[in-house]
N, C-alpha and C positions, 0 to 999 in steps of 0.2 A: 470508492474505497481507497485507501493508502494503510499503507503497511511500514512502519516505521520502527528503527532503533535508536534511541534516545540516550544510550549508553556508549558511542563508540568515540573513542576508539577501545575506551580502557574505563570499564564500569567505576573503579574507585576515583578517575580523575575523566567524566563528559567532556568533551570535545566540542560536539555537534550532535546534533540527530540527522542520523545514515537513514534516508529513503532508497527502500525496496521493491513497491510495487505503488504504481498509480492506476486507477480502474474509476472509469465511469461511464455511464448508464447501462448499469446490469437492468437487467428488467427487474420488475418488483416480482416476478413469479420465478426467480432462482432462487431455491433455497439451500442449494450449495453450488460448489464447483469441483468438477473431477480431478484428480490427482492431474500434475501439468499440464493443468486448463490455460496457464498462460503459451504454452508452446504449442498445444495439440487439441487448440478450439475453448475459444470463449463462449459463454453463452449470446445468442444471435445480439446485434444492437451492441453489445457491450465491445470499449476500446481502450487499450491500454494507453497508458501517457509515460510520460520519460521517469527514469528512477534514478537515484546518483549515479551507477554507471555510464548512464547518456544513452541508457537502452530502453527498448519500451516492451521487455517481459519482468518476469519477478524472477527476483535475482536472491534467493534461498540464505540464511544466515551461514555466516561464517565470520563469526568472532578471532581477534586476533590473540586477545585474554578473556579471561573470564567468562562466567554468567550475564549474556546480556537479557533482554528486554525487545520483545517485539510486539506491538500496537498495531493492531488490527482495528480499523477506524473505518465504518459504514455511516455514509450519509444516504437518508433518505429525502429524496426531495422532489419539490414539485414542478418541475420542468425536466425536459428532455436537454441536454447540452448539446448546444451545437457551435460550429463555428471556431472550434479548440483543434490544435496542432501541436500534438506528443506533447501536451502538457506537463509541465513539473508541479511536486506539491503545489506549490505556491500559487502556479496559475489555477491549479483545482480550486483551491481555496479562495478566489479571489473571484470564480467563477460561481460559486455555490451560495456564497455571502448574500445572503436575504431571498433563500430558495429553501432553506434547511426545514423537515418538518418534524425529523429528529434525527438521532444518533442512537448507536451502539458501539460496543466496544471489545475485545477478546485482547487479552494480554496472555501470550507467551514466553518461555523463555528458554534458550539454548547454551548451551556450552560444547566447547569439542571434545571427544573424550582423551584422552590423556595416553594413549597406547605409542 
């Protein structure tokens, strides 16, 4: 899974896409995860990889302007990953490449409120 913001820093002028959370091999029988499951237990097997911070939990939106954009990105695939060290996107993806058996997707989005 990776969790990404594709709008930051400033939704009307993209910068970068801000990763949030890196996650790989949830089991296929999680069908969620409990409120800060990244700090207070993943499901068994499952291991987090590096996020922009240079941390390896999920690191919760905080927009600097506007309504961003958050990607919620599930591969499903047909191996076990092994052999990965706090992987970044990138390495995920470079890892999964011709492993994929599909995909899903969940887009949210936040803004701070204005008080």
């Amino acid at each position: 899974m990776i969790v990404d913001d594709p709008d930051a820093p400033d939704p009307a002028k993209p910068q970068r896409v801000y990763v949030h959370w890196v996650v790989y091999n949830l089991p296929a029988t999680a069908t969620a995860l409990p409120e800060n499951a990244s700090k207070k237990g993943m499901p068994k097997g499952a291991v987090q990889g590096k996020n922009d911070w240079g941390k390896t939990v999920y690191g919760g939106p905080c927009p600097p302007i506007g309504r961003h954009r958050y990607f919620f990105k599930l591969y499903a695939l047909e191996i076990e990953l092994t052999g990965l060290s706090s992987p970044t996107k990138a390495d995920l993806e470079k890892a999964i490449k011709g492993h994929v058996l599909d995909t899903g997707e969940m887009v949210g989005t936040y803004q701070k409120s204005k008080t």
